[in-house]
N, C-alpha and C positions, 0 to 999 in steps of 0.2 A: 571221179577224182582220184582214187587207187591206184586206176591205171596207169598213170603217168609216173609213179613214184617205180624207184629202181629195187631192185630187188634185192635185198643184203644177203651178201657171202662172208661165213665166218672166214675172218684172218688168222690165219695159223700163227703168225708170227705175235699178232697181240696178244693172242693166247698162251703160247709159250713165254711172252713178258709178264706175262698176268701172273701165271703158275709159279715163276719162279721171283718175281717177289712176294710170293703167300710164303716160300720157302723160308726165303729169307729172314720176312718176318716171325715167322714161327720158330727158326732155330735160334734168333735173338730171345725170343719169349722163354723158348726152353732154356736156352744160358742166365739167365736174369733168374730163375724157377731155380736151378740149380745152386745158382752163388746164394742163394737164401738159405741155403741147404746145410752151408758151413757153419762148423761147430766156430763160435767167437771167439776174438783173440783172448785167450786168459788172461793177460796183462788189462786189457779196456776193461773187463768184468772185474779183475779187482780194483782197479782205480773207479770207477763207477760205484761200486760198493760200498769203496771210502768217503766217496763223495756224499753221496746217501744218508751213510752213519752221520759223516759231517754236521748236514743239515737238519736233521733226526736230534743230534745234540742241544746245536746252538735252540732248533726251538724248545725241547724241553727246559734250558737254563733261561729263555726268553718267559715261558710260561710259569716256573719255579719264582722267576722275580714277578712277575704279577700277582701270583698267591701271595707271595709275601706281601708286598704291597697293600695287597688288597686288606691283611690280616692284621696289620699296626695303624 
């Protein structure tokens, strides 16, 4: 049954297509590994911050009026 079957020869050229979308993708992988790398914009890290506090407020004065609430 073997016999009959053809014998495979590696393709040079599928190989070299192979190889070099490994490249490809890998030097995507390392740019994407890289852009992680950068120090944040300081302006987003302080509006973020604020945002933060913001929210950190409104609940403590949300929870301050439930104490009260709760106390009369």
């Amino acid at each position: 049954m073997n016999e009959h079957l053809p014998l495979l020869a590696p393709d040079s050229s599928r190989g070299e297509r192979t190889r070099t979308r490994c490249h490809d993708r890998l030097a995507a992988r390392r740019q994407r590994l890289e852009a992680r790398k950068r120090r944040p914009n300081p302006a987003g890290v302080a509006v973020e911050r604020l945002l933060l506090a913001g929210v950190c407020l409104v609940y403590l004065i949300s929870m301050a009026g439930n104490v009260i609430g709760i106390v009369r």
